[in-house]
N, C-alpha and C positions, 0 to 999 in steps of 0.2 A: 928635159925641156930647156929649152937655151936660154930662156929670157924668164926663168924663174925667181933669181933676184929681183927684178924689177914686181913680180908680181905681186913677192912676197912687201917688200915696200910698200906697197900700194895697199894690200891689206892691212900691212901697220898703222898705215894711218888711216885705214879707214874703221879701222877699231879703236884706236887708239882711246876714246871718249868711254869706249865699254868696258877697256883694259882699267881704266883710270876709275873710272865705277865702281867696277869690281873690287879693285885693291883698297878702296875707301870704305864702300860698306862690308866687306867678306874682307876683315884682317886677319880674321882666327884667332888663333890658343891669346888672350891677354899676358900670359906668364907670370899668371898668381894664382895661388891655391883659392877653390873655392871650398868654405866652410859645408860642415855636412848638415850643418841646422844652425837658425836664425831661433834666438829666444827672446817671446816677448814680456817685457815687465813695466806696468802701469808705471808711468811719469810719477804718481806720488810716492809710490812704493819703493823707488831705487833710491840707492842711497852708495855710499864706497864700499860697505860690506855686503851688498844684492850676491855679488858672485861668489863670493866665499860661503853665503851660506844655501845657494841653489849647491855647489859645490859637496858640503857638510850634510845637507839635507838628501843630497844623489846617493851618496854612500851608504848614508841610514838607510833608504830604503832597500838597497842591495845585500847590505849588510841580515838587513831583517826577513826580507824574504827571497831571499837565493842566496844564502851566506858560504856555498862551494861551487864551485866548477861540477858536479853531479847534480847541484840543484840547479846551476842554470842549464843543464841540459835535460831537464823535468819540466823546468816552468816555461821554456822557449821550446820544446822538442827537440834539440839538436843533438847530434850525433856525440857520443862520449869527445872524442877524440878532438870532434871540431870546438865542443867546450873548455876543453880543458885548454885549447890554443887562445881561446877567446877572455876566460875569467880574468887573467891576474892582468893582461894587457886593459880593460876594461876599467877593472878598480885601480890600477895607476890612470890612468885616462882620468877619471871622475875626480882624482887625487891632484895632479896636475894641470890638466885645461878641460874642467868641465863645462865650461861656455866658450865656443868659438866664436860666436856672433850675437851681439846682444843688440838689442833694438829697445831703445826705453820711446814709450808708448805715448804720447798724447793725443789720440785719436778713439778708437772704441775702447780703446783699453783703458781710458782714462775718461769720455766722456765728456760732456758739455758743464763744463763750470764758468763761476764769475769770470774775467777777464782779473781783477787782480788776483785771484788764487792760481789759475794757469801761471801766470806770470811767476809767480813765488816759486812755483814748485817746478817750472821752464830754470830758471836760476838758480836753484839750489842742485837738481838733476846735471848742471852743466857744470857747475865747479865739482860737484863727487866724481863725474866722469874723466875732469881734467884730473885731478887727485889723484886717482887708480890709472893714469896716463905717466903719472909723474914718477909714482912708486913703482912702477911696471904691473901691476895687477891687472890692470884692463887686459881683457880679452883683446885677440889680435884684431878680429872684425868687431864694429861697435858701431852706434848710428842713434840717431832717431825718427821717429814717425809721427807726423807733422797730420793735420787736417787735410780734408781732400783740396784740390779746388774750384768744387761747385762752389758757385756765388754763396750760398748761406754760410760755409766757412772760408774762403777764399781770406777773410784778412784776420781769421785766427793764426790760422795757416802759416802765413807769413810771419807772424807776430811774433810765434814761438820759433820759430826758424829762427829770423833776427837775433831773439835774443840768446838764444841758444847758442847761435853761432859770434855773438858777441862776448859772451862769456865764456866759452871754449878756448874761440882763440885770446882772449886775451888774459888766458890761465896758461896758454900753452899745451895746450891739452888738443890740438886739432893733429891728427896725424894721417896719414895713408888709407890703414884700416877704416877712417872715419865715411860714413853712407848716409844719404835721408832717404827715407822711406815715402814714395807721394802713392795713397792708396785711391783707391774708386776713381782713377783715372776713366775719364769717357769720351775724350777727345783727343785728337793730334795738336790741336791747340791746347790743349792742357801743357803738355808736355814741352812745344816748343814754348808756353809761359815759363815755364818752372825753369830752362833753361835761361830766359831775358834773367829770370828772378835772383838766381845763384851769379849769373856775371854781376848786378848789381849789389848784392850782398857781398861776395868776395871785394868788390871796388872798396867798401863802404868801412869792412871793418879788417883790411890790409892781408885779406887774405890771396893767394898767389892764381894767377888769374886762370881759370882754367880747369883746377885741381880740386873743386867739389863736385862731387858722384849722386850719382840717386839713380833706386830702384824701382822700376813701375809697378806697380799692385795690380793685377789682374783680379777685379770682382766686378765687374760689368760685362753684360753681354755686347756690350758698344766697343768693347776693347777686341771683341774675338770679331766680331764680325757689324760693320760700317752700313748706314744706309743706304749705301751707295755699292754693297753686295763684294765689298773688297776688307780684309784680314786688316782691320786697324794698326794694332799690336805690332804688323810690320815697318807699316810706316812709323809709328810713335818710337819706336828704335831711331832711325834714321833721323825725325826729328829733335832727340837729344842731343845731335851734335857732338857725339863721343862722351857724353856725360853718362850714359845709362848703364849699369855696371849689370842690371838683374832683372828676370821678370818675376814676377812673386805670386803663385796664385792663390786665393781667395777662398776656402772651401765654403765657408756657409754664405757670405752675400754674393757668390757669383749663384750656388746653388738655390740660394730665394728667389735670386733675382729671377730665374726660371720658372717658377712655380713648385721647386722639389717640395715636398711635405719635410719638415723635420724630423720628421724620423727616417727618412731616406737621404739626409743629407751625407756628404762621404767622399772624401779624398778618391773613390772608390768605383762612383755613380759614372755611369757611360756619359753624363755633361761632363762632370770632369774630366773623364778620358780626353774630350773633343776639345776643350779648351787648350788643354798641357796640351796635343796633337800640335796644335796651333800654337802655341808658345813655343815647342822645339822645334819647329818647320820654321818659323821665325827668328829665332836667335841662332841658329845652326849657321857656323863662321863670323859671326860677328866677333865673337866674342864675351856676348852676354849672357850671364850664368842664367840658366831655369832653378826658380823653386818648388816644389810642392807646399802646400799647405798643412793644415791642421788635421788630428784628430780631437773632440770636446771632450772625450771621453777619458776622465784621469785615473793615474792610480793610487786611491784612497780606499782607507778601509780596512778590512779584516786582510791576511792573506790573501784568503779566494780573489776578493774582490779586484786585488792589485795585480793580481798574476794573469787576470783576464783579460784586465786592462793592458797588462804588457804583451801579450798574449795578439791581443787587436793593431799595438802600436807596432808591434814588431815586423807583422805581418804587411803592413802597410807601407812600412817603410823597404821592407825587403822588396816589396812590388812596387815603389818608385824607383830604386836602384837599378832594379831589370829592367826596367822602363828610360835606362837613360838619365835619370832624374836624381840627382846625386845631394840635395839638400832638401829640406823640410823646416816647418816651424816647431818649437816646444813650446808647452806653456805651463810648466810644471817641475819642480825640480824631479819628480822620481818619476818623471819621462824621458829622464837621461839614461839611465841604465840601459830601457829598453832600447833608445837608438843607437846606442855605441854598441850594445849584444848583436844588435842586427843587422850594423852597417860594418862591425867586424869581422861578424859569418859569414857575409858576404864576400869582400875583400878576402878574407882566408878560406875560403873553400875553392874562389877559385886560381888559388897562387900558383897550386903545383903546376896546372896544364897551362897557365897561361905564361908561365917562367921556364915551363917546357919548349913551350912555342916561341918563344923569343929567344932562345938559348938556340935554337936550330935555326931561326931567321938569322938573328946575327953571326953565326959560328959554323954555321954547318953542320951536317948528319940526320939522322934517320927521327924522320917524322911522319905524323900520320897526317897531316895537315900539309896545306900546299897554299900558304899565308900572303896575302899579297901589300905592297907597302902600306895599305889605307888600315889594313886588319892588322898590321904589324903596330900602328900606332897608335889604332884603340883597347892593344896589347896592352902596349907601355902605358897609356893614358888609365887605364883600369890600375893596374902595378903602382903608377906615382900616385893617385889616390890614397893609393891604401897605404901608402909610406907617409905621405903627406897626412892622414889623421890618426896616426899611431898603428892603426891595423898591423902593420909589417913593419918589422928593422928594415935599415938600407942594407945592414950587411948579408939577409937572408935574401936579398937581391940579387946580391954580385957571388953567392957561392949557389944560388940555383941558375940563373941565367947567365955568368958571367960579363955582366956589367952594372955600371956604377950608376950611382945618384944622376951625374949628370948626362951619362952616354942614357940613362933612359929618359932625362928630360928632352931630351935631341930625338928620339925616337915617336916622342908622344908629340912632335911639331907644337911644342913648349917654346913661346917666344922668351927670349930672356933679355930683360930690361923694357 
């Protein structure tokens, strides 16, 4: 075609508007790890030793009811060989960074008190957090969870934000890692609020303009789906304005919200299926991490009773992994065991073939597989995972795949910086 230049021109810019779209909402990979669970602990109850001793309190439990790599392939089912890869990385895990993400609570988790007892315990929460910022003990991810803002709390809301984030930064304690949590979001207005809200708080008390993040809370059915027969959730992305780092969903008041019975409530239930559907169809290239929710069901009690319970959480988290869904909430310290056993299984069962498969993409030779670049980099993206939350050395990387930490962050379309 002779005049194909000219053509191609002409389609430049007659896309130009959708190219420019595109690259604004669909940036992809952020180029930060995301945490494999969010733990939440009541506003009164944290304090600078909360993590040391969910920490202390993870290992007891493990210690007492699966004290070998034979028992946790009893109390979880797993295969000898997959337990024995999973135990001692586990109990250093629990030993080292038993909390990735902590969220201190003022919202269900804490309940409706006076205004000056919020206040006291907003203040004392936000210097113990600078505190463990200072000494390095803080978890990498760390945040708080503020009130919704429906009108009946809309100026708690704020209030504990304020002061939280007055006290924070001005302990020096506000860092990267730091998130606020806005739950029972039910509007696109919501969200672009909370964005006016953070540029005037950042203004207010010298923090850098731009740089505070928040998670939307997915527990209404107004978030999944708009009177107006259109995927809210996708828009309330977009209208964050680059602030919205997560979607987080809700397992028992989105499932109320429905009419589920409590005894069918569940990370589990075909609404939750439909919701998460709709929460990864919506953050897919953004950039913004999906969470799962909770299970209520702890493990307290005799043996039995704990092993069952790890038994349920295990299960549930193995089937949000398969599902794409790579973090979850705790709310318990001897809920950790179970999700590091099962987010480790995970990760390490499937290293071999998928470190097979990348070793023949990148290198050449005989595969049974015929990988194409999109599969090669939810390869690597599965692989940095599991390197990224202990599951795997980097070095059992580069001598089963032959390549390193960063040639597979390049492979998993990992932005960097």
């Amino acid at each position: 075609m002779s005049d194909l230049e000219d053509l191609v021109g002409r389609l430049d810019r007659a896309l130009a508007g959708a190219d420019a779209a595109l690259a604004a909402g669909y940036p992809g990979d952020r180029g930060v790890r995301q945490p494999v669970h969010t733990v939440y602990v009541p506003g009164d109850r944290y304090d600078e030793k909360t993590v040391a001793q969910w920490a202390a309190e993870s290992g007891r439990a493990l210690a007492e009811h699966a004290d070998s790599a034979a028992e946790v392939a009893e109390a979880f089912d797993l295969r000898p060989e997959l337990a024995d890869g999973v135990y001692d990385r586990v109990r250093a895990k629990l030993a080292a960074e038993a909390v990735e993400d902590l969220r201190i609570d003022f919202e269900d988790g804490y309940g409706a008190r006076p205004d000056a007892d919020e206040d006291a315990a907003v203040t004392a929460a936000a210097r113990a957090l600078a505190a463990t910022v200072r000494d390095g003990s803080a978890p990498p991810f760390h945040g708080i969870r503020i009130k919704s803002f429906e009108a009946p709390t809309r100026h708690r809301g704020l209030r504990t934000l304020d002061l939280f984030l007055e006290e924070l930064a001005g302990e020096g304690g506000l860092t990267d890692g730091f998130v606020v949590t806005l739950p029972k979001v039910t509007s696109v207005e919501q969200v672009a609020a909370m964005v006016t809200a953070l540029d005037a708080l950042e203004a207010a008390h010298g923090i850098a303009a731009g740089s505070l993040r928040f998670e939307i809370q997915v527990e209404t059915p107004q978030a999944i789906l708009g009177s107006d027969g259109t995927a809210l959730v996708a828009r309330m992305i977009a209208a964050g304005d680059g602030r919205v780092t997560g979607l987080h969903y809700g397992t028992y008041d989105y499932s109320a919200s429905l009419g589920v019975a409590a005894a069918y409530q569940s990370m589990e239930h075909p609404v939750a299926d439909h919701a998460k559907d709709v929460m990864q169809v919506a953050a897919a290239g953004t950039g913004v991490f999906v969470s799962d929710g909770s299970t209520n069901v702890l493990p307290v009690g005799d043996r039995e009773a704990v092993r069952s319970a790890w038994r349920l959480h295990s299960r549930l988290v193995s089937r949000s992994l398969a599902r794409g869904i790579y973090q979850g909430w705790d709310l318990h310290p001897a809920q950790l065991p179970s999700r590091y056993i099962a987010t480790y299984a995970f990760f390490r069962d499937g290293l071999e073939v998928a470190s097979a498969r990348l070793r023949a993409y990148v290198h050449g030779g005989e595969s049974s597989y015929l990988d194409e670049p999109a599969t090669a980099a939810a390869l690597a993206a599965f692989v940095l995972r599991g390197v990224e939350c202990g599951a795997v050395a980097a070095d059992e990387i580069e001598r089963s795949a032959g390549i390193d930490r960063a040639e597979l962050a390049g492979l998993a379309r990992r932005r960097i910086g």
